[in-house]
C-alpha positions as CSV (number, residue, x, y, z in Angstrom):
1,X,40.1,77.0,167.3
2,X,42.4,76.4,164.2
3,X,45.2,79.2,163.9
4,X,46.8,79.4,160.9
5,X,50.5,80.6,160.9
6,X,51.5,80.1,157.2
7,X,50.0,79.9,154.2
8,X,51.1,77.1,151.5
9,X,51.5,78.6,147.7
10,X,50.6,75.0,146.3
11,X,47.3,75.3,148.2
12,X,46.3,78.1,145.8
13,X,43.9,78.0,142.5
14,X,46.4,78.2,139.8
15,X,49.3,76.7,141.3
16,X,50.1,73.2,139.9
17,X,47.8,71.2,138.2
18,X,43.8,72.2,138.9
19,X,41.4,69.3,138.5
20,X,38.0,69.3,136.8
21,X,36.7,72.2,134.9
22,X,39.4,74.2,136.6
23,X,41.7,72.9,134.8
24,X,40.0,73.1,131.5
25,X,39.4,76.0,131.8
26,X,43.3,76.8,132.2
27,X,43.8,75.5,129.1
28,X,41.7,77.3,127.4
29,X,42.9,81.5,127.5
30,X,45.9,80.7,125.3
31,X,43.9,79.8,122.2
32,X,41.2,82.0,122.9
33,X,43.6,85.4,123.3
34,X,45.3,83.9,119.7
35,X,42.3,83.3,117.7
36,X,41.2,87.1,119.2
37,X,44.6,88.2,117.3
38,X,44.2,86.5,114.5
39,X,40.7,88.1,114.3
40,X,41.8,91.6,115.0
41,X,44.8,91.8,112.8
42,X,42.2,90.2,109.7
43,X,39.0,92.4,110.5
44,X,40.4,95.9,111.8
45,X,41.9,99.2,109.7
46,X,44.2,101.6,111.4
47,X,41.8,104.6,112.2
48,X,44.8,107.1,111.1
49,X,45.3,104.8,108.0
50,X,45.6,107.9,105.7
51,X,47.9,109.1,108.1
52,X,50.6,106.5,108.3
53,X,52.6,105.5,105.6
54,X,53.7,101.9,107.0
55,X,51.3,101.2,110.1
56,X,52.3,97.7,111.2
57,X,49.1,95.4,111.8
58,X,50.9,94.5,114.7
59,X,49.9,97.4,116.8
60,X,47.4,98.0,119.2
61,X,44.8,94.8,120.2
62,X,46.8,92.3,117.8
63,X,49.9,93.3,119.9
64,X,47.6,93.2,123.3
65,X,46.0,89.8,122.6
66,X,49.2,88.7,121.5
67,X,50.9,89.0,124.7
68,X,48.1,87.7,126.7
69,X,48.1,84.5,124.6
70,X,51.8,84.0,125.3
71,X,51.2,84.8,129.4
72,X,48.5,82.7,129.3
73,X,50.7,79.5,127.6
74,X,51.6,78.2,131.2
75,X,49.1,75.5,132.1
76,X,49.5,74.5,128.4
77,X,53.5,74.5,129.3
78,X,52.8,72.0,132.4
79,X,50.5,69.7,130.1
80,X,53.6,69.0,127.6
81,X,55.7,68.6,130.5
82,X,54.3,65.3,131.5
């Protein structure tokens, strides 16, 4: 019987480089979470447009997906690394 008494971060999904699909699939949230931005900021109104005088497009999903695009740039950070 195999005890084990710690546990190795670079062992983990995520960690490094992932081969195969894995990896691939790593790559592709960033420009997925950006082309969802660019989509919402084009197709979506304000639902209080009337409301607000200077309602930034930036607000809401656009900001959301945004954000996950740029949290998401890691595995595309590592590629250009090498």
């Amino acid at each position: 019987m195999r005890v084990m008494l710690h546990h190795d971060a670079g062992d983990c999904a995520g960690s490094g480089s992932a081969p195969g699909l894995a990896g691939w699939l790593g790559l592709a949230g960033s420009p997925t979470f950006a082309l969802m931005a660019l989509w919402s900021a084009v197709t979506s109104a304000p639902p209080d447009l009337f409301c607000m005088q200077h309602a930034s497009p930036l607000t809401g999903m656009t900001a959301m997906y945004l954000l996950m695009s740029a949290f998401h740039l890691a595995p595309w950070l590592r590629l250009l690394r090498r």
